[in-house]
N, C-alpha and C positions, 0 to 999 in steps of 0.2 A: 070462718072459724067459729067454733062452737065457747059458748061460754061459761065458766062455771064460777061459783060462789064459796068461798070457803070461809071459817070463821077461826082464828087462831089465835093463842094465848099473847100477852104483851110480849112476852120473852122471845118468844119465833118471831111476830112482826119484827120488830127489834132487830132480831137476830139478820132476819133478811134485807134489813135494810142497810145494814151492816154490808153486810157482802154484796147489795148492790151498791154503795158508797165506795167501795175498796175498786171496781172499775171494772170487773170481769166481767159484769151483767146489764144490758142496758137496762132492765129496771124488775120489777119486783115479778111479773110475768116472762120474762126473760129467764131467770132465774130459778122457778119453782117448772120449766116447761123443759131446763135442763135435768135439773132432779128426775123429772119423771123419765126423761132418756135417758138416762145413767141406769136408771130401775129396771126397765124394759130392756134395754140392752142385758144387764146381769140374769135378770130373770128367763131372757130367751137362751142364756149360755148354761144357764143351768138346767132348762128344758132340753136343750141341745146333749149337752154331759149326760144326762141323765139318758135319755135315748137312746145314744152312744153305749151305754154300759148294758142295758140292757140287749141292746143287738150282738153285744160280745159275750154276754153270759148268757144267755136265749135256751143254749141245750142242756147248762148248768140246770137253770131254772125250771126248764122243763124237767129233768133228771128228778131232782129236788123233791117238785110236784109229784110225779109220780111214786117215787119211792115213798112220800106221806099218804097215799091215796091209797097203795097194796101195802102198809105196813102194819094194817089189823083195824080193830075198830075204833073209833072214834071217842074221846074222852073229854068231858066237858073242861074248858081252861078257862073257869070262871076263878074267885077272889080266895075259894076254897082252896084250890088247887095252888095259885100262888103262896098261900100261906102255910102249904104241906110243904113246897116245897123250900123255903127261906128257912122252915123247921131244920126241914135234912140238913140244908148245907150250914146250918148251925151246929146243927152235932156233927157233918162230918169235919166243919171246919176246928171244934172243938177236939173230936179224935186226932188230928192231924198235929194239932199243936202240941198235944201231949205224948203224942213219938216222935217231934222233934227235941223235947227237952233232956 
């Protein structure tokens, strides 16, 4: 086994030592080698999902892509561009309220 070194605040020591004192863990390496299978595990489920969705949306996506690619030329979406547009949906949000009243 390979070995590694961490350095962690009183509160976490603490804390770990806590939850190996409570009996689930036989000791402070037991414990943080759990954590990390719990991480690994979720994180390959979410790689997993993630895959998953993209295999079921794939012609969507494609679609998507393509329809942005022949929908004309290209416009810059830099900070500029965000802030023309929060403008509009300010006045249209503004317009809107004023035909509902």
């Amino acid at each position: 086994m390979a070995e590694l070194t961490i350095t962690l605040t009183e509160t976490l020591k603490t804390f770990i030592e806590d939850r190996v004192a409570q009996g689930d863990f036989a000791d402070s390496t037991d414990y943080l080698k759990a954590l990390v299978e719990a991480d690994r595990s979720a994180w390959n489920l979410n790689v997993d999902a993630t895959s998953e969705w993209v295999k079921q949306n794939l012609g969507q996506i494609e679609n998507l892509i393509r329809e942005g690619v022949e929908s004309g030329d290209p416009i810059a979406m830099d900070s500029e561009y965000f802030e023309r547009m929060r403008k509009r949906m300010r006045i249209e949000d503004v317009a809107n309220s004023s035909t509902m009243s």
